[in-house]
N, CA and C atoms of all chains as a GROMACS GRO file, in nm:
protein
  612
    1UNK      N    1   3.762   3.388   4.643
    1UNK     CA    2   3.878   3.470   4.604
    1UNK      C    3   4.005   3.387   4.621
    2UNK      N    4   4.107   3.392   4.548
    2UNK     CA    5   4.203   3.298   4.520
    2UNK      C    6   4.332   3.350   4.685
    3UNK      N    7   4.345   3.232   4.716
    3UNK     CA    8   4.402   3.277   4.833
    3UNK      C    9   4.555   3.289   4.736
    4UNK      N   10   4.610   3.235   4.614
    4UNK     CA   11   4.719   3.254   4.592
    4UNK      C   12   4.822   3.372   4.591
    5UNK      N   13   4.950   3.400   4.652
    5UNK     CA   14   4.996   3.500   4.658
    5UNK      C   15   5.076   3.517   4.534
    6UNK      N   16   5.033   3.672   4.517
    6UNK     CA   17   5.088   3.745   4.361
    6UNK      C   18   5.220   3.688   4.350
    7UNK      N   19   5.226   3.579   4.231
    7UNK     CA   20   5.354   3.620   4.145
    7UNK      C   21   5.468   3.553   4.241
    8UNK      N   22   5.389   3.436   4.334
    8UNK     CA   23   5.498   3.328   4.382
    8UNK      C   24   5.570   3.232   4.251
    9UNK      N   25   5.654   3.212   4.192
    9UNK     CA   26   5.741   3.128   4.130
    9UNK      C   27   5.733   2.981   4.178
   10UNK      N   28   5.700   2.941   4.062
   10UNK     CA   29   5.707   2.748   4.122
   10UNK      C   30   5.867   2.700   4.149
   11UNK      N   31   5.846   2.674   4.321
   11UNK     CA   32   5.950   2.632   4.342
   11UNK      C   33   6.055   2.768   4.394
   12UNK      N   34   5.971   2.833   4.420
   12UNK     CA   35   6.036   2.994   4.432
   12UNK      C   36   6.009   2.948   4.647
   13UNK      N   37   6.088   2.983   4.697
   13UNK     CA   38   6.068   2.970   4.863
   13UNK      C   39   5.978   3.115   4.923
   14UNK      N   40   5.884   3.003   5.023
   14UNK     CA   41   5.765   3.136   5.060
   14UNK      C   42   5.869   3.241   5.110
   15UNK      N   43   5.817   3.355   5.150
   15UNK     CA   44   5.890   3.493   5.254
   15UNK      C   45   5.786   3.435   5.349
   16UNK      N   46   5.843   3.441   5.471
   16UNK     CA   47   5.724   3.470   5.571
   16UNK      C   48   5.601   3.542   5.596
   17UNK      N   49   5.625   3.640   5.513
   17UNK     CA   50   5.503   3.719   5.485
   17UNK      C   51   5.399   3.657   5.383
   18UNK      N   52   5.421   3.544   5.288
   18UNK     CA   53   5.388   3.528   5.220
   18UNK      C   54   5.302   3.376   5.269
   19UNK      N   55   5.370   3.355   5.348
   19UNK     CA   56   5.313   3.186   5.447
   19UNK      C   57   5.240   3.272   5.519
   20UNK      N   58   5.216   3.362   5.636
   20UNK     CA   59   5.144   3.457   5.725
   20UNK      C   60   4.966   3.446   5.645
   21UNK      N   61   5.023   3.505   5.487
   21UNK     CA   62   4.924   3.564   5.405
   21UNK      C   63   4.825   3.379   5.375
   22UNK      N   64   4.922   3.299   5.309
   22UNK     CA   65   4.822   3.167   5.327
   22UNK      C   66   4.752   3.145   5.418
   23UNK      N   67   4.835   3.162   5.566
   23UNK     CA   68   4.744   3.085   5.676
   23UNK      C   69   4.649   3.209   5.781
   24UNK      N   70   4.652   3.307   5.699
   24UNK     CA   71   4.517   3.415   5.673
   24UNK      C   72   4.449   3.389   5.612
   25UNK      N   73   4.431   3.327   5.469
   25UNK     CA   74   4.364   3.376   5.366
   25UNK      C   75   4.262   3.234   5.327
   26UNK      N   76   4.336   3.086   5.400
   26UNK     CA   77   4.239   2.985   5.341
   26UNK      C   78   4.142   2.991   5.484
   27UNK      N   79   4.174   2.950   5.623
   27UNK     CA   80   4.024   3.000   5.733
   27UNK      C   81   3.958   3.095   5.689
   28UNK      N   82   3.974   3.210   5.627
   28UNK     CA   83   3.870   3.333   5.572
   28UNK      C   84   3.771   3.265   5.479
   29UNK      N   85   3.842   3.235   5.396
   29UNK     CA   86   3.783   3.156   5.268
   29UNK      C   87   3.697   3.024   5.300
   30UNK      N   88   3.749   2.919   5.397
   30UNK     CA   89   3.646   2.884   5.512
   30UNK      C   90   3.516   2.952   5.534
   31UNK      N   91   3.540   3.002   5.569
   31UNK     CA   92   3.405   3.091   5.673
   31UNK      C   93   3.357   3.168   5.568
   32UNK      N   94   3.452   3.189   5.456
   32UNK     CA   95   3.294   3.256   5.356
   32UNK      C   96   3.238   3.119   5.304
   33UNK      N   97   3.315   3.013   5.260
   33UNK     CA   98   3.186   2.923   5.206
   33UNK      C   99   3.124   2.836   5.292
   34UNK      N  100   3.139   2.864   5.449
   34UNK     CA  101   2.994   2.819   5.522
   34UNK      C  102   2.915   2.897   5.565
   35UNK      N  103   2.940   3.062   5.546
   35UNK     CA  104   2.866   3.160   5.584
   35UNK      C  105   2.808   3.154   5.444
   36UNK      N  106   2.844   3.173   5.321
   36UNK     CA  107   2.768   3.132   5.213
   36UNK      C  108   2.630   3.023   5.205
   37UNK      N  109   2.708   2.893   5.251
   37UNK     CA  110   2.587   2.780   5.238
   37UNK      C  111   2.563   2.783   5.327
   38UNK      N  112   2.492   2.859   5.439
   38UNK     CA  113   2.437   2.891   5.571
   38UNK      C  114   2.322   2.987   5.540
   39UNK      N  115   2.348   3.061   5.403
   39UNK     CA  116   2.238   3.215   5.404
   39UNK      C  117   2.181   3.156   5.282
   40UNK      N  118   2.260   3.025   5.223
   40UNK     CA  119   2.175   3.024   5.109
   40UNK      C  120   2.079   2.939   5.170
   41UNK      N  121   2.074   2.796   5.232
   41UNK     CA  122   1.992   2.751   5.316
   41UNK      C  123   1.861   2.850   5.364
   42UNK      N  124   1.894   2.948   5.453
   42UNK     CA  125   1.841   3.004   5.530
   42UNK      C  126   1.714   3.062   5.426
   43UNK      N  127   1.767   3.146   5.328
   43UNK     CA  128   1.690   3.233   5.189
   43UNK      C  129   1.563   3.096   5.136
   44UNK      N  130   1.619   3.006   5.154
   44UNK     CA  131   1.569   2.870   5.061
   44UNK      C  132   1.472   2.832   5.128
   45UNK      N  133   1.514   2.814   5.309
   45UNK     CA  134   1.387   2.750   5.361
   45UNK      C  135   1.323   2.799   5.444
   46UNK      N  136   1.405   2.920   5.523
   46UNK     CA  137   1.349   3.013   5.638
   46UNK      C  138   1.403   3.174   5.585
   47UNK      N  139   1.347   3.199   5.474
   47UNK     CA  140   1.338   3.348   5.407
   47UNK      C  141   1.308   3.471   5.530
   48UNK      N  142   1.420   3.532   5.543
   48UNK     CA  143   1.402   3.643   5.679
   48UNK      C  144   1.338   3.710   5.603
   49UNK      N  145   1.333   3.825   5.666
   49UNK     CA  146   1.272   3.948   5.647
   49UNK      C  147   1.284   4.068   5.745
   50UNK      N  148   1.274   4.157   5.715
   50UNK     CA  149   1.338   4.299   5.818
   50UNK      C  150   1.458   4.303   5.792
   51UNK      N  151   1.531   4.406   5.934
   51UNK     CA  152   1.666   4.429   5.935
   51UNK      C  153   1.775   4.262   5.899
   52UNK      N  154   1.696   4.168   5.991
   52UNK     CA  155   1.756   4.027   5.946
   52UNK      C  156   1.790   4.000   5.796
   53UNK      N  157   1.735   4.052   5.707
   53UNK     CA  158   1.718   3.988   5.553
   53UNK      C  159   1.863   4.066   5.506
   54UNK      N  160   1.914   4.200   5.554
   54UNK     CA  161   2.020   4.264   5.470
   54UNK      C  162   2.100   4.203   5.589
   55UNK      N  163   2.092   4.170   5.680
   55UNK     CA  164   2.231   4.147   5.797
   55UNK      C  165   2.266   4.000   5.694
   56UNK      N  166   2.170   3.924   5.669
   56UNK     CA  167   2.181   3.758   5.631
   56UNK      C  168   2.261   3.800   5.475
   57UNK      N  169   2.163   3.912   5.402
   57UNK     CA  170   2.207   3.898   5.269
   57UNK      C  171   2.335   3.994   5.243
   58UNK      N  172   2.454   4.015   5.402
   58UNK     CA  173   2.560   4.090   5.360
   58UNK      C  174   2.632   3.996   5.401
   59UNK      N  175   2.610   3.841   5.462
   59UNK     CA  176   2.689   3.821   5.581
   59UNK      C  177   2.819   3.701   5.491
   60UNK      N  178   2.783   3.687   5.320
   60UNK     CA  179   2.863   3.597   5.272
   60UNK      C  180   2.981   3.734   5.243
   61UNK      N  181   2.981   3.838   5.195
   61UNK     CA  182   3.028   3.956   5.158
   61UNK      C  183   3.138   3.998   5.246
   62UNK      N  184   3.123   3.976   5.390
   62UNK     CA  185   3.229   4.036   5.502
   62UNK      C  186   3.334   3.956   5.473
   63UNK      N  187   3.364   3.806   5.470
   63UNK     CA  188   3.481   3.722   5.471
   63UNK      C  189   3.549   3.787   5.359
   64UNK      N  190   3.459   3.798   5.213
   64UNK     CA  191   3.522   3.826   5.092
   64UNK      C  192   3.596   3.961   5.102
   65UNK      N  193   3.515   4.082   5.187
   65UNK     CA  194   3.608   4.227   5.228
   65UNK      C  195   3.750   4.204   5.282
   66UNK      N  196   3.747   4.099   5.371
   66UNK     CA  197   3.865   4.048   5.494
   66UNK      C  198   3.996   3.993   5.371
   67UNK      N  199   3.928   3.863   5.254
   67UNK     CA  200   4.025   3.892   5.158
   67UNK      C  201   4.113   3.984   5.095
   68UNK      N  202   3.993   4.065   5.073
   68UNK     CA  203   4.112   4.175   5.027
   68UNK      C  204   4.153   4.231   5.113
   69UNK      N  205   4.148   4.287   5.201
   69UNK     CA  206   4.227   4.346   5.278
   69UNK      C  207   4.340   4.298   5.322
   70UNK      N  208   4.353   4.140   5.305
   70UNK     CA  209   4.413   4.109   5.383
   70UNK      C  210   4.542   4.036   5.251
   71UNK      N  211   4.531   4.079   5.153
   71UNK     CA  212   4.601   4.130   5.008
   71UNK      C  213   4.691   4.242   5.017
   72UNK      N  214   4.625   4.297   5.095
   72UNK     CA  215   4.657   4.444   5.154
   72UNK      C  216   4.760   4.465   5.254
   73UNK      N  217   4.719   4.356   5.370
   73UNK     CA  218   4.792   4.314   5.454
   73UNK      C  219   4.920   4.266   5.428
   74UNK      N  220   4.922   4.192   5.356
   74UNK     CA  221   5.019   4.105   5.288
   74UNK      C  222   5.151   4.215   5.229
   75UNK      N  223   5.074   4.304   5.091
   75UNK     CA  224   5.212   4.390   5.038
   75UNK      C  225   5.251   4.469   5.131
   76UNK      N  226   5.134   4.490   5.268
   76UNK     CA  227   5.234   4.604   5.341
   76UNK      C  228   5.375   4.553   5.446
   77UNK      N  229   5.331   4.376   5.449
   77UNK     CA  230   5.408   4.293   5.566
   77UNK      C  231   5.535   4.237   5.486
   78UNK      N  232   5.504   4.278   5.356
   78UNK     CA  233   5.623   4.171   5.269
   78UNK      C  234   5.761   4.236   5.285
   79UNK      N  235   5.887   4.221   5.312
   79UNK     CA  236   5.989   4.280   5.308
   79UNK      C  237   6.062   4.331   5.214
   80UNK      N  238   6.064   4.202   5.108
   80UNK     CA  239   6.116   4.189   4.994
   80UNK      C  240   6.053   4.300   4.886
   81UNK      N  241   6.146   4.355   4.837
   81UNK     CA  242   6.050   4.473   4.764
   81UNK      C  243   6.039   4.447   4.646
   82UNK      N  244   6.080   4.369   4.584
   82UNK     CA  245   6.107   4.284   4.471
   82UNK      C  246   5.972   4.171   4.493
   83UNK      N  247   5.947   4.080   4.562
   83UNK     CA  248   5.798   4.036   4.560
   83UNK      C  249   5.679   4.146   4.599
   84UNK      N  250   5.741   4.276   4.687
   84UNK     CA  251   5.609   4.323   4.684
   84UNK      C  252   5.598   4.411   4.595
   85UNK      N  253   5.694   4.458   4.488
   85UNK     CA  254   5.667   4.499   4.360
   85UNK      C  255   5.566   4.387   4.222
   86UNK      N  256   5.579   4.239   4.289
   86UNK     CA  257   5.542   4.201   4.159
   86UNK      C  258   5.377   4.169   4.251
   87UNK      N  259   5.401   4.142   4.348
   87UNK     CA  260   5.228   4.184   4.395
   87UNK      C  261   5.130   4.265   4.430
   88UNK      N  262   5.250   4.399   4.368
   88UNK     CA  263   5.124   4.493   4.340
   88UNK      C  264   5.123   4.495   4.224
   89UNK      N  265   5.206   4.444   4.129
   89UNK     CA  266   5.211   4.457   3.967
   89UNK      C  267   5.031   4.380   3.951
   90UNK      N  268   5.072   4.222   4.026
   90UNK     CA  269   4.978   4.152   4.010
   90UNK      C  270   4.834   4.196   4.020
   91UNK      N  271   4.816   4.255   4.120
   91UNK     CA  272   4.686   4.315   4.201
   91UNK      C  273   4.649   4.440   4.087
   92UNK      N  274   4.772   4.496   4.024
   92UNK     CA  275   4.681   4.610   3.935
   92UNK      C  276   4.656   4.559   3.836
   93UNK      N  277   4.727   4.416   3.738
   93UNK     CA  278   4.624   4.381   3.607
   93UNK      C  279   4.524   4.308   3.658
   94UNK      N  280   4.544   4.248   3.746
   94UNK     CA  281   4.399   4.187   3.816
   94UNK      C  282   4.269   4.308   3.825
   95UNK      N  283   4.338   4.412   3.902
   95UNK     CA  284   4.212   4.501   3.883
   95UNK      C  285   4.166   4.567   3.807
   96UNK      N  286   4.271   4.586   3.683
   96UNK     CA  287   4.221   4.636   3.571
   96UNK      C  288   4.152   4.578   3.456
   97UNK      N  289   4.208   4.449   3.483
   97UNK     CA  290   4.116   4.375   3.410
   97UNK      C  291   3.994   4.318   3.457
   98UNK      N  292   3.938   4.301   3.550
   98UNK     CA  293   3.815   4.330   3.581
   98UNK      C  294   3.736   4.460   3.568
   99UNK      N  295   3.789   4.518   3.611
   99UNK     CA  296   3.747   4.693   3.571
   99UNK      C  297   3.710   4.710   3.455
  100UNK      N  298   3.779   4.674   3.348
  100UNK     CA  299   3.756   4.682   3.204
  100UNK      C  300   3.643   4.549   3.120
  101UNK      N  301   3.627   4.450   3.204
  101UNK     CA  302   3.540   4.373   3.215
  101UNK      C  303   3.409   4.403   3.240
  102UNK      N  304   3.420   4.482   3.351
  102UNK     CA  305   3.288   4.530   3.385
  102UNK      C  306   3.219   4.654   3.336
  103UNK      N  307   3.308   4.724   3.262
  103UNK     CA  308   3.286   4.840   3.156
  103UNK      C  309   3.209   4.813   3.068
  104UNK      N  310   3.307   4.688   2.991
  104UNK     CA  311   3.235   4.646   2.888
  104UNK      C  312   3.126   4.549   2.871
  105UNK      N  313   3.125   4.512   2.989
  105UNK     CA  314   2.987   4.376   2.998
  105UNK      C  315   2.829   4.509   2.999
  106UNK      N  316   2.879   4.594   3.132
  106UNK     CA  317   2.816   4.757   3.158
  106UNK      C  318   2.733   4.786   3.058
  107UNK      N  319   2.865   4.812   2.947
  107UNK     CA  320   2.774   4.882   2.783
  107UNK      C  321   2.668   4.796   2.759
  108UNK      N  322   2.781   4.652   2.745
  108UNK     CA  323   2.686   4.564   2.621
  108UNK      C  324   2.519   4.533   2.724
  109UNK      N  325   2.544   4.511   2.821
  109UNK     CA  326   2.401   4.466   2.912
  109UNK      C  327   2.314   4.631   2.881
  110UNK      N  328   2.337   4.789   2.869
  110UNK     CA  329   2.299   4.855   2.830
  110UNK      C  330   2.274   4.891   2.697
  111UNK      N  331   2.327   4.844   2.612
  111UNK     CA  332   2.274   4.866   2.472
  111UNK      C  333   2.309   4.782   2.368
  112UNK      N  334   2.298   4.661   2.421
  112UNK     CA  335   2.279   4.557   2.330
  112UNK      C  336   2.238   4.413   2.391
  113UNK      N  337   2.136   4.485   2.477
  113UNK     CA  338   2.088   4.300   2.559
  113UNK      C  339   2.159   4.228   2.589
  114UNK      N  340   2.277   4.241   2.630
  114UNK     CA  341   2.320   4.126   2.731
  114UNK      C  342   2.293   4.097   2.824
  115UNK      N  343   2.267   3.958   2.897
  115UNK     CA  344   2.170   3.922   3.058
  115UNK      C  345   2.281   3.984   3.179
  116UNK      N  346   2.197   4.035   3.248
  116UNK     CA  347   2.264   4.080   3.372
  116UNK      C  348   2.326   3.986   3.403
  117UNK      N  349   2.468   4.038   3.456
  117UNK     CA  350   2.606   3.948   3.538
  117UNK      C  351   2.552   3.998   3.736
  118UNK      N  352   2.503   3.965   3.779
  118UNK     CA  353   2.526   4.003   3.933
  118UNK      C  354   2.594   4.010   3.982
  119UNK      N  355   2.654   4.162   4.061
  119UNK     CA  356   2.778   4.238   4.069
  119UNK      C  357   2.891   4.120   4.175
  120UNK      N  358   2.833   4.017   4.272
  120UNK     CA  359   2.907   3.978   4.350
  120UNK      C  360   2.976   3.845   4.266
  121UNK      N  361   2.977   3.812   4.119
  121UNK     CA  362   3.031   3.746   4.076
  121UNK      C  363   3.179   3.820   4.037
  122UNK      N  364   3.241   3.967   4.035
  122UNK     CA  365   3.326   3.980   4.045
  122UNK      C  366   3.438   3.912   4.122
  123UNK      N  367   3.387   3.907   4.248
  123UNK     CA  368   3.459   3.786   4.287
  123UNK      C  369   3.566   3.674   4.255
  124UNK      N  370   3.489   3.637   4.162
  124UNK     CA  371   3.489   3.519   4.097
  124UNK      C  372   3.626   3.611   3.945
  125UNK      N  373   3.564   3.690   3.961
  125UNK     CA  374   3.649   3.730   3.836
  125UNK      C  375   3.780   3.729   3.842
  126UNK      N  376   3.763   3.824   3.977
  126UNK     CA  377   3.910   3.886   3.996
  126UNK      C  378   3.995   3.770   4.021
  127UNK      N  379   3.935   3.612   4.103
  127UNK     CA  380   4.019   3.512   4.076
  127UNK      C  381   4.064   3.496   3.960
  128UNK      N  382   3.997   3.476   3.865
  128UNK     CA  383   4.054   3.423   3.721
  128UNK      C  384   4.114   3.536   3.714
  129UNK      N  385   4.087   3.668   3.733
  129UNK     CA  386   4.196   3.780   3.694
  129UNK      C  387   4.323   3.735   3.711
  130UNK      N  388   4.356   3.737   3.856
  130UNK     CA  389   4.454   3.720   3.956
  130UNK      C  390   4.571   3.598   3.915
  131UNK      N  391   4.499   3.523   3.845
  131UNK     CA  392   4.543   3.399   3.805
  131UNK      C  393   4.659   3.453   3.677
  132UNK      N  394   4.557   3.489   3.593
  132UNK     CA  395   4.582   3.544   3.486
  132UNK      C  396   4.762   3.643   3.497
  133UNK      N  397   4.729   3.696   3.577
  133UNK     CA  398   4.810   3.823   3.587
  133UNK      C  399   4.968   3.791   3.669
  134UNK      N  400   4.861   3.693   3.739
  134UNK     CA  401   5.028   3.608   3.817
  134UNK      C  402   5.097   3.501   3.732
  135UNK      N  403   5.008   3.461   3.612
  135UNK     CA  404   5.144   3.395   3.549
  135UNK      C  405   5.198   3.484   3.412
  136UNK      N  406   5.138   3.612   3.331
  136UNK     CA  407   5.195   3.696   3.339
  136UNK      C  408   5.339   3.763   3.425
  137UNK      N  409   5.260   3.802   3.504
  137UNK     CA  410   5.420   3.819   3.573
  137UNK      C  411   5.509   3.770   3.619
  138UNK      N  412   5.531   3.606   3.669
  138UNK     CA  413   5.604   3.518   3.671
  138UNK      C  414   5.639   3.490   3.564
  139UNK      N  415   5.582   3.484   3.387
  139UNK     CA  416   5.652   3.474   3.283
  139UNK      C  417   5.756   3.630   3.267
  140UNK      N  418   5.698   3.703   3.261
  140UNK     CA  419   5.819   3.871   3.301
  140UNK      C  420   5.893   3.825   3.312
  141UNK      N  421   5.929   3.822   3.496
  141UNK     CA  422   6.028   3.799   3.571
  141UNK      C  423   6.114   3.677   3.582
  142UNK      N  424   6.097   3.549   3.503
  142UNK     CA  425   6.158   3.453   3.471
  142UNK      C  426   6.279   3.454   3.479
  143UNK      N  427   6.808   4.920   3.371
  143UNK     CA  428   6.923   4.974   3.450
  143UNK      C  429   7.041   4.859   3.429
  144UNK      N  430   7.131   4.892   3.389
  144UNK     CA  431   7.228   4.811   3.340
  144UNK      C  432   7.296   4.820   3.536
  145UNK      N  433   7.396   4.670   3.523
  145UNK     CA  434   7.426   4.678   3.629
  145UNK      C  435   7.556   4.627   3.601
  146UNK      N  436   7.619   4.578   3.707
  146UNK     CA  437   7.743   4.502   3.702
  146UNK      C  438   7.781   4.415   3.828
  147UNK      N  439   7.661   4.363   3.887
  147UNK     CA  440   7.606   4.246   4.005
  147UNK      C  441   7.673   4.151   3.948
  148UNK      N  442   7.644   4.056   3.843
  148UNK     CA  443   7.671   3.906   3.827
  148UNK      C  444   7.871   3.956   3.835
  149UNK      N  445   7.892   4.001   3.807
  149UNK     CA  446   8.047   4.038   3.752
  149UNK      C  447   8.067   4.029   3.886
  150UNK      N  448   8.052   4.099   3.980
  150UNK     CA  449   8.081   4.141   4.071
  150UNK      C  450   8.055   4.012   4.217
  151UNK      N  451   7.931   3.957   4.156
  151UNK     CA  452   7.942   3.816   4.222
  151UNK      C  453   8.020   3.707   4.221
  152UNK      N  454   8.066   3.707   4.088
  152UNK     CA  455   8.111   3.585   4.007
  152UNK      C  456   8.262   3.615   4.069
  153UNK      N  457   8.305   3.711   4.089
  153UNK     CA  458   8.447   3.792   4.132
  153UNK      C  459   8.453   3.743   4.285
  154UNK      N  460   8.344   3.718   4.359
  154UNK     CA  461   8.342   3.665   4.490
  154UNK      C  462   8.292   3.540   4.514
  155UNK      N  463   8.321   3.467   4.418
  155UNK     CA  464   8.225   3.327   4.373
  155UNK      C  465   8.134   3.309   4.467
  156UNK      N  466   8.023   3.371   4.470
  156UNK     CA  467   7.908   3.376   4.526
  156UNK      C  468   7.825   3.344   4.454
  157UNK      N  469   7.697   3.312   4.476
  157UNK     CA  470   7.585   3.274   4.463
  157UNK      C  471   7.511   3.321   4.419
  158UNK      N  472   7.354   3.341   4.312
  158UNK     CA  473   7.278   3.445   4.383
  158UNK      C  474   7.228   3.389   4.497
  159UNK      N  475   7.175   3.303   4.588
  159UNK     CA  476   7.106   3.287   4.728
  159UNK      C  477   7.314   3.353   4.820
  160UNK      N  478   7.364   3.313   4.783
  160UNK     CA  479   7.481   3.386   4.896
  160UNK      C  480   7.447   3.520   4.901
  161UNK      N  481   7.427   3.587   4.752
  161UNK     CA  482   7.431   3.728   4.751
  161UNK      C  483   7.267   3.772   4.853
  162UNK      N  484   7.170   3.718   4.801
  162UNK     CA  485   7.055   3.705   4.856
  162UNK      C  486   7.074   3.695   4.997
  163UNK      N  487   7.157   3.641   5.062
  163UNK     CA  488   7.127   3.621   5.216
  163UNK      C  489   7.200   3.714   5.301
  164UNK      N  490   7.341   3.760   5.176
  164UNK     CA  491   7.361   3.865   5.244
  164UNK      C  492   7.334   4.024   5.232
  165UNK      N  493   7.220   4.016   5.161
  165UNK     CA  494   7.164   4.164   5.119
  165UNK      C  495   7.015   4.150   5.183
  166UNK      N  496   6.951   4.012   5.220
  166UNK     CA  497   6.849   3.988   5.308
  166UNK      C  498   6.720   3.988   5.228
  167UNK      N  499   6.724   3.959   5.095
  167UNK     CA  500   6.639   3.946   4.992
  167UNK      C  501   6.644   3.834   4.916
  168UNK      N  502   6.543   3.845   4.854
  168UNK     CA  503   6.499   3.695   4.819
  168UNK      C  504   6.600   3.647   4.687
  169UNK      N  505   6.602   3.528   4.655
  169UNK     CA  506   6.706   3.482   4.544
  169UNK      C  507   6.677   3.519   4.408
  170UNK      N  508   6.500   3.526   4.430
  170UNK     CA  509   6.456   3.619   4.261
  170UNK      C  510   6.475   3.747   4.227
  171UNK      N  511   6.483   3.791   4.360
  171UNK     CA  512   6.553   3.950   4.337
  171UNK      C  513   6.685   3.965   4.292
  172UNK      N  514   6.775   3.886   4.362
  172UNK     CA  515   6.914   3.947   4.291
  172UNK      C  516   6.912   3.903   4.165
  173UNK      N  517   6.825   3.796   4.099
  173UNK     CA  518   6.810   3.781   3.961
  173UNK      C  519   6.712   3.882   3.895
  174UNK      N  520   6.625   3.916   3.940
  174UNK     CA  521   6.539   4.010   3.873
  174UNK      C  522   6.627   4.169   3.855
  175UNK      N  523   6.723   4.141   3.907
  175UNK     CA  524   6.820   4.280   3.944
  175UNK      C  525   6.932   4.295   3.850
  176UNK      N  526   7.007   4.181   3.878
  176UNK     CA  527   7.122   4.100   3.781
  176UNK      C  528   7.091   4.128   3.607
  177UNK      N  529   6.941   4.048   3.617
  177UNK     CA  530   6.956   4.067   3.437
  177UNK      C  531   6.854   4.158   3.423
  178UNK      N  532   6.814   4.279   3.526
  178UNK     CA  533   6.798   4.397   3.433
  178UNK      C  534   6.634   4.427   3.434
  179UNK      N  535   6.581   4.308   3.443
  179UNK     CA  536   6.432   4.345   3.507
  179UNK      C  537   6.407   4.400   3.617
  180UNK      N  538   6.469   4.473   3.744
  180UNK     CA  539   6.441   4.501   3.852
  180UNK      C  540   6.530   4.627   3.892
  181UNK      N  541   6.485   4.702   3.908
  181UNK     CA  542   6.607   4.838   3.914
  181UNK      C  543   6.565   4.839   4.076
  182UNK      N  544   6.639   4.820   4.172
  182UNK     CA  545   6.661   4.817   4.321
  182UNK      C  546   6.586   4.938   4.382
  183UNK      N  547   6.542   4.934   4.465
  183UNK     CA  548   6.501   5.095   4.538
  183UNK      C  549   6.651   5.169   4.615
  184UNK      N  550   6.624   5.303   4.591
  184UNK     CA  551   6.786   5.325   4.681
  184UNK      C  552   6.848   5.305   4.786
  185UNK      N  553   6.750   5.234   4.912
  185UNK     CA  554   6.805   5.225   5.050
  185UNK      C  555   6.881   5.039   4.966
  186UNK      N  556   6.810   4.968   4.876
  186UNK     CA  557   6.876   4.864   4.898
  186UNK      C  558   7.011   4.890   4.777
  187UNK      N  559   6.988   4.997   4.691
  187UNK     CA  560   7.081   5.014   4.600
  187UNK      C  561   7.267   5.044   4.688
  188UNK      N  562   7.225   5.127   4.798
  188UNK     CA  563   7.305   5.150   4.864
  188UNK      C  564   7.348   5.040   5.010
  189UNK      N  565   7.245   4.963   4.976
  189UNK     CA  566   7.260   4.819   5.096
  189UNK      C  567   7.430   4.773   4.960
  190UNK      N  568   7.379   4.703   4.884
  190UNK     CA  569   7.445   4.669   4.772
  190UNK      C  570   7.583   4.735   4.762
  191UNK      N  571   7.582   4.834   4.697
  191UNK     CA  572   7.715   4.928   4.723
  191UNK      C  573   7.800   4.899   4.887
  192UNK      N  574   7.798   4.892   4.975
  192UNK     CA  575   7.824   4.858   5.075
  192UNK      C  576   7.890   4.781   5.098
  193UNK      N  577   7.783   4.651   5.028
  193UNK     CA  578   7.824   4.504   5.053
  193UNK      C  579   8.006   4.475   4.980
  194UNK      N  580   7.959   4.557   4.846
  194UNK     CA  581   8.089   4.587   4.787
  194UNK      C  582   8.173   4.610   4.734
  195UNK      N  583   8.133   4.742   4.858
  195UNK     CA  584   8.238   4.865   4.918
  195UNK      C  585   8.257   4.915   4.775
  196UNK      N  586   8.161   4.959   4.715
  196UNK     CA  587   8.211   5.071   4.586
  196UNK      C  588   8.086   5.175   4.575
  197UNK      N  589   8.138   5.287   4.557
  197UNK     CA  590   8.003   5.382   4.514
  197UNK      C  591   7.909   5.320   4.378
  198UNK      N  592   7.773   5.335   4.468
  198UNK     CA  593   7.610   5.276   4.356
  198UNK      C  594   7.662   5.328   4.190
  199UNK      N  595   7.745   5.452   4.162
  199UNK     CA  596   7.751   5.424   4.002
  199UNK      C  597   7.828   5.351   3.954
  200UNK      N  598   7.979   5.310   4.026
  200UNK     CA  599   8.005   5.153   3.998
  200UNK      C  600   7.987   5.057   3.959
  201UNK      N  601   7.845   5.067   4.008
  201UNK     CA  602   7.785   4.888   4.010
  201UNK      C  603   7.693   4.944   3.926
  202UNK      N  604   7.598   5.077   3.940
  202UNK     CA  605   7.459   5.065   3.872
  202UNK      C  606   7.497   5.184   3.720
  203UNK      N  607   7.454   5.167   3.650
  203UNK     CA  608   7.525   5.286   3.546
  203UNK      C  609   7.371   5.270   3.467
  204UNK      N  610   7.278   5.395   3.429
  204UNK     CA  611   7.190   5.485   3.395
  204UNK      C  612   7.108   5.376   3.240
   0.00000   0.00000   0.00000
């Protein structure tokens, strides 16, 4: 998940809330991609089983929850209401455009054979969303 | 929201980061404000008015 904060301006000066939110958001992102290549290992060469198999196969998933929340964290710590207007601007075409992504991938994988997307690649989406939407709104607000 | 900020800056040869530091907001705001993309919330509409010293329809007009 893109640690970038909504709709910073190049060359625009962090808010403190907005430096807080970096040096939250890349250790998280850490620890999901060695808790990631830790369970994929594990699946590969020592395949659990029992309660172990859903603890292992949730445990890349928790860092990625802590992201967002901590997105969350961020618009509620920001002062400026003017950046935390354009990062929730950001955060809603981000989520709508995944949302509407997954609608339509939804149909087409239901009635017209498209190969299953596996739901935790959203992820992945909402980065490119996020991306998307923050230079959108940095072009806006120019 | 039409405003009358830059006028009103330019009248105190200020800045936007002067105006920014003394309204305690960031320098893209008083620009996002200035030309009209950003209509202020009212606690800072009335921070603004303050700063100066004229009633918010003064400065902010509909």
């Amino acid at each position: 998940m893109s640690p970038a904060t909504p709709a910073r301006r190049r060359g625009a000066q962090w808010s403190p809330a907005m430096k807080r939110h970096q040096q939250r958001v890349w250790p998280t992102l850490v620890v999901y991609a060695a808790t990631l290549s830790a369970v994929m290992w594990l699946f590969q060469t020592h395949p659990p089983t029992g309660p172990v198999k859903y603890l292992a196969a949730l445990a890349p998933a928790a860092p990625l929850i802590v992201v967002v929340w901590l997105f969350g964290r961020y618009v509620y710590e920001e002062t400026d209401e003017f950046r935390r207007w354009q990062a929730i601007l950001t955060l809603l075409i981000a989520l709508g455009l995944v949302l509407s992504a997954c609608i339509v991938w939804g149909f087409l994988e239901a009635f017209a054979g498209a190969p299953h997307v596996p739901l935790y690649h959203v992820a992945t989406m909402f980065v490119v969303a996020q991306t998307l939407a923050s230079i959108a709104v940095a072009l806006r607000y120019r | 929201m039409k405003n009358r900020l830059k006028v009103l800056r330019a009248e105190r040869d200020w800045s936007q980061a002067d105006l920014a530091d003394r309204l305690d907001v960031s320098r893209q705001s008083v620009n996002a404000i200035e030309t009209g993309k950003y209509d202020p919330s009212l606690p800072l509409a009335f921070k603004i008015a303050k700063l100066f010293e004229m009633p918010i329809e003064a400065i902010f007009e509909g």
